[in-house]
C-alpha positions as CSV (number, residue, x, y, z in Angstrom):
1,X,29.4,155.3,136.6
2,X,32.2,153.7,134.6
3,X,33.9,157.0,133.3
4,X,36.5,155.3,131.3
5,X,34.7,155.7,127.8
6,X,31.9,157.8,129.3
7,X,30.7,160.9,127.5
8,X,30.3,164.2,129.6
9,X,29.2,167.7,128.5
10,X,30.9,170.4,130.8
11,X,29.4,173.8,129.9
12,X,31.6,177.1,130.7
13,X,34.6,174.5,130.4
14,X,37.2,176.8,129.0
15,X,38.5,178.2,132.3
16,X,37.8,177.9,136.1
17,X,35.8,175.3,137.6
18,X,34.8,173.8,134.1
19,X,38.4,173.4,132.7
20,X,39.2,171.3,136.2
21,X,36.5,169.5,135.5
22,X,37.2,168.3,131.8
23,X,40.9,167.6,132.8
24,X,40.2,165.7,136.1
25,X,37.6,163.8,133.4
26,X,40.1,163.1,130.6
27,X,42.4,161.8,133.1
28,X,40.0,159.0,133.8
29,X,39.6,158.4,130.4
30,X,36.2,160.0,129.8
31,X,35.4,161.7,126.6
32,X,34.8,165.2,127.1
33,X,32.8,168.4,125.2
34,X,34.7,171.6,126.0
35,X,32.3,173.8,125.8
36,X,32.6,177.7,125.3
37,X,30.4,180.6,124.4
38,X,32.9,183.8,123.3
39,X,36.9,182.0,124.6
40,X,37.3,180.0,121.3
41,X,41.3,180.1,121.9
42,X,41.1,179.2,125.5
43,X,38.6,176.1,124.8
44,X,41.0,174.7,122.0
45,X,43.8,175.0,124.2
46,X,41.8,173.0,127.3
47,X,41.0,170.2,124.9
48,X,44.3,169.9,124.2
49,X,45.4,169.1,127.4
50,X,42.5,166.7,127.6
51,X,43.8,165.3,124.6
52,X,47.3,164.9,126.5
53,X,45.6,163.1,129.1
54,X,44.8,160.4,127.2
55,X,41.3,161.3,126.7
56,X,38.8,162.5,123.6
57,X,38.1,165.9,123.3
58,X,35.9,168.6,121.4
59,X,35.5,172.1,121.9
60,X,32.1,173.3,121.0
61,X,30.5,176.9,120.9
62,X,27.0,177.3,122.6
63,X,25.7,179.8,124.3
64,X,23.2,177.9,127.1
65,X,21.4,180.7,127.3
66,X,19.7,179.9,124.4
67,X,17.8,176.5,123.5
68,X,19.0,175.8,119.9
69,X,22.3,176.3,120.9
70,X,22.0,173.9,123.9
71,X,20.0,171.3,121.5
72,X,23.4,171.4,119.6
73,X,25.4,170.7,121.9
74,X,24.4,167.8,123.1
75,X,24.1,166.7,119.4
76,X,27.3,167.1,118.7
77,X,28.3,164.7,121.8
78,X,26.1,162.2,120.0
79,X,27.0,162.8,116.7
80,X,30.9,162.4,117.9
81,X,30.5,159.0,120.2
82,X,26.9,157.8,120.4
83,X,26.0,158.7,123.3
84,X,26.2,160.7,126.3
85,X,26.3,160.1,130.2
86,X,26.7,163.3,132.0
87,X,26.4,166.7,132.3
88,X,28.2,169.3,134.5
89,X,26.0,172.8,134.6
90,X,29.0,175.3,135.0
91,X,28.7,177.8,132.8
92,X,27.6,181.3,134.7
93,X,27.9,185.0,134.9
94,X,27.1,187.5,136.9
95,X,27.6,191.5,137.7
96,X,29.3,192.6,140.4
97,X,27.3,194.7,142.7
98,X,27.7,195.7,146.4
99,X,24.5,193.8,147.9
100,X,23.5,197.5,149.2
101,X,23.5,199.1,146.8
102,X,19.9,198.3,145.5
103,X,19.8,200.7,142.3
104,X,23.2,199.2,141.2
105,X,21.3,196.0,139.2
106,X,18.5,196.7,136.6
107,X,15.7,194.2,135.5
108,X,17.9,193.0,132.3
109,X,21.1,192.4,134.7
110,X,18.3,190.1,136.7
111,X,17.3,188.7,133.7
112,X,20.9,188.9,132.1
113,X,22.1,186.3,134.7
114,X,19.0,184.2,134.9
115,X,18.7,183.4,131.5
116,X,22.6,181.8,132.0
117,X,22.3,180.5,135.7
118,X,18.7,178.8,135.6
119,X,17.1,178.8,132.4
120,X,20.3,177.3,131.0
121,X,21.0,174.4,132.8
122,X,17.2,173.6,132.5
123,X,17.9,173.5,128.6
124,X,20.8,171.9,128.9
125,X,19.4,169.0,131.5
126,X,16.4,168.8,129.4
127,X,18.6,168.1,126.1
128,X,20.7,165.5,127.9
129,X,17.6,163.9,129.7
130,X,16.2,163.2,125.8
131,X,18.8,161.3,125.0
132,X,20.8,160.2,128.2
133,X,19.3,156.6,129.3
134,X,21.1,156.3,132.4
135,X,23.7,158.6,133.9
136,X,24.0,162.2,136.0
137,X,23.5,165.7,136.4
138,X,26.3,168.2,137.9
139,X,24.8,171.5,138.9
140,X,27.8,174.2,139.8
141,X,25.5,176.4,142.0
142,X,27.3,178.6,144.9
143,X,27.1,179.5,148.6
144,X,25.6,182.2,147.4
145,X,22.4,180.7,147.1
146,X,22.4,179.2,149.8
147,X,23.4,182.4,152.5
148,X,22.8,185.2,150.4
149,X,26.0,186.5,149.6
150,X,28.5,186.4,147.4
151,X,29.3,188.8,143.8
152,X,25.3,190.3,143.9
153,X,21.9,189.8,145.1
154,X,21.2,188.8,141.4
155,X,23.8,186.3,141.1
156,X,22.6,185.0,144.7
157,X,18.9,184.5,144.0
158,X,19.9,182.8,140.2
159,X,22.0,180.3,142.4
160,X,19.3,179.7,145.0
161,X,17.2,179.0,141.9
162,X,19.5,176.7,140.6
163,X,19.7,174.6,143.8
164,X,15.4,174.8,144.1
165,X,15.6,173.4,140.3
166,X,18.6,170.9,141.2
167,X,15.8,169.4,143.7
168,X,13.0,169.4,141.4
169,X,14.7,167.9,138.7
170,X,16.2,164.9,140.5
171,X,12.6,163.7,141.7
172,X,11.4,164.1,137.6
173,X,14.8,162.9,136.2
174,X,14.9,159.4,138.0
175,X,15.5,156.7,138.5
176,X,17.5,156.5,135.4
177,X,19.5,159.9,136.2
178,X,20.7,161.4,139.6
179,X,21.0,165.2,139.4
180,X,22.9,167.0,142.6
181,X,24.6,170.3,142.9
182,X,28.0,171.5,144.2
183,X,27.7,174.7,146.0
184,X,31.5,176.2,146.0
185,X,31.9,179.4,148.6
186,X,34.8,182.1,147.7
187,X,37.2,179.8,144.8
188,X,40.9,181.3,144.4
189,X,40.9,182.2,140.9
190,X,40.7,184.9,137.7
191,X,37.5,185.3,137.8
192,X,36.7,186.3,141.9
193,X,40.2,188.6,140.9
194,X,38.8,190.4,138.2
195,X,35.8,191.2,139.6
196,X,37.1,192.2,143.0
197,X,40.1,193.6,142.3
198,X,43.4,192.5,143.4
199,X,43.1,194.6,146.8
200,X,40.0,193.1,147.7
201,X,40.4,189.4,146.4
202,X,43.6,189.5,148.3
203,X,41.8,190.9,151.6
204,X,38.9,188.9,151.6
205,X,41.1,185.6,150.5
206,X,43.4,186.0,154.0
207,X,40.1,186.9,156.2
208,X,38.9,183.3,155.1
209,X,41.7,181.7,155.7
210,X,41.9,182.6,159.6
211,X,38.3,182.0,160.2
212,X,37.4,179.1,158.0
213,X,37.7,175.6,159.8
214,X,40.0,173.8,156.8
215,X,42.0,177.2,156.5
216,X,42.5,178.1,153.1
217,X,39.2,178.5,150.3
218,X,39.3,176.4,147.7
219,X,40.6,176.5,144.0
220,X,38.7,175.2,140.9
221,X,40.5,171.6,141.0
222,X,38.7,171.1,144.7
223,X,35.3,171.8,143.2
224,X,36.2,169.7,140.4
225,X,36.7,166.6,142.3
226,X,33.6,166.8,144.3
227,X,31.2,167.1,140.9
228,X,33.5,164.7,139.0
229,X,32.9,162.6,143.0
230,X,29.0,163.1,141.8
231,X,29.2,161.8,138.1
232,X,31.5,158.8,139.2
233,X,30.0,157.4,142.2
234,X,27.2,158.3,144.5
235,X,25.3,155.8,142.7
236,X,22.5,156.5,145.2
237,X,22.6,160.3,146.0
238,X,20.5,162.7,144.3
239,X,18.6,165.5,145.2
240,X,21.9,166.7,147.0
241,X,22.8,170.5,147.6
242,X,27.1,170.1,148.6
243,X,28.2,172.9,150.5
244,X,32.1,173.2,149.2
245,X,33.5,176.1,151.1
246,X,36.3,174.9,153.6
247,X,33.3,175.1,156.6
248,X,33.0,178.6,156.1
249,X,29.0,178.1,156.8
250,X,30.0,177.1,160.0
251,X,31.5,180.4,161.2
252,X,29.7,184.1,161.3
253,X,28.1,185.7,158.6
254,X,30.1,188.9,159.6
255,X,30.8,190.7,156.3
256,X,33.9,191.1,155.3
257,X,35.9,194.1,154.8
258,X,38.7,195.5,152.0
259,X,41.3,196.0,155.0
């Protein structure tokens, strides 16, 4: 895909993964929706930048939770340039919960985090799908889903949903449009800060640089350029799970500890 004059929706784009995303886009001359559900401030500014870059930008409200909101979206990427060739499923939540500590999530946190993890980048892929002729999905799932770790056992299973869906869409969705996923393991950041803790992001950030094999985890621009790397080219991958965690899979599944 030609992104210079493209159109891509990037959900959850105010911050993290999803503002490296639009950036990394605008710089190659893509037109980009910011999307946000509650950080109206923090969207505005990130299309700014985008708008520095060179590049198009709205920020638009939606919560991808629900359908009519996701309906909207997309509309207002047509209603702005006429048409739209890709999508980038970031936006998630989660609650952070010790894995053993089984009476720590309820059924409306399991519910909480599906309706944003799964059932929103359905509603979102099958908005785009109505109206995109040719172009590609971007799944943002997590290591999570595929090992079982990470912030909760919630959050894990929505993310092994979303990479089961990420298959199951790409046999439906083509020829005309490749869907893949970007599985990211621990990403230096706010968000892994906050709901850690300093101690324990710090702790668990040094134990993964000595054991992984390329050192260091990664931050939200390294995620970025490997689903921007999926929108772009890979003209002939889909169905595609991308584990993006510095090899980390390739060492033990020890746990790891606050030290």
């Amino acid at each position: 895909m030609d992104l210079a004059g493209a159109t891509v929706i990037v959900t959850g784009s105010s911050s993290g993964i999803g503002a490296a995303c639009v950036r990394l886009l605008a710089a190659k001359g893509c037109n980009v929706v910011v999307n946000y559900a509650r950080s109206a401030d923090a969207a505005a500014a990130v299309a700014d930048e985008c708008r520095g870059l060179g590049a198009q930008a709205i920020a638009v409200r939606a919560d991808v939770s629900n359908d009519a909101d996701c309906r909207r979206l997309v509309a207002a990427a047509m209603d702005e340039w006429g048409r739209l060739d890709g999508l980038v499923n970031n936006a998630g939540t989660t609650k952070f919960c010790e894995h053993a500590d089984l009476d720590g999530l309820s059924a409306e946190d399991f519910h909480a985090i599906y309706a944003v993890n799964v059932v929103g980048p359905y509603q979102m892929s099958r908005a785009a799908a109505a109206v995109m002729e040719r172009g590609a999905i971007v799944n943002i799932a997590s290591m999570a889903g595929v090992i079982g770790t990470g912030s909760s056992i919630a959050y894990a299973a929505s993310k092994g949903a979303l990479n089961t869906m990420t298959l199951s869409l790409a046999r439906v969705l083509g020829p005309g449009i490749r869907v893949n996923a970007v599985c990211p393991g621990f990403v230096q950041g706010e968000w892994l800060r906050t709901g850690y803790g300093t101690e324990r992001y710090d702790s668990i950030r040094e134990q993964l640089t000595e054991v992984n094999p390329l050192g260091a985890p990664g931050k939200p621009e390294d995620m970025a350029e490997v689903a921007v790397w999926f929108l772009e080219g890979a003209g002939k991958v889909t169905g595609e799970v991308m584990m993006v965690d510095a090899g980390n899979h390739l060492v033990g599944r020890a746990p790891l500890k606050a030290r």
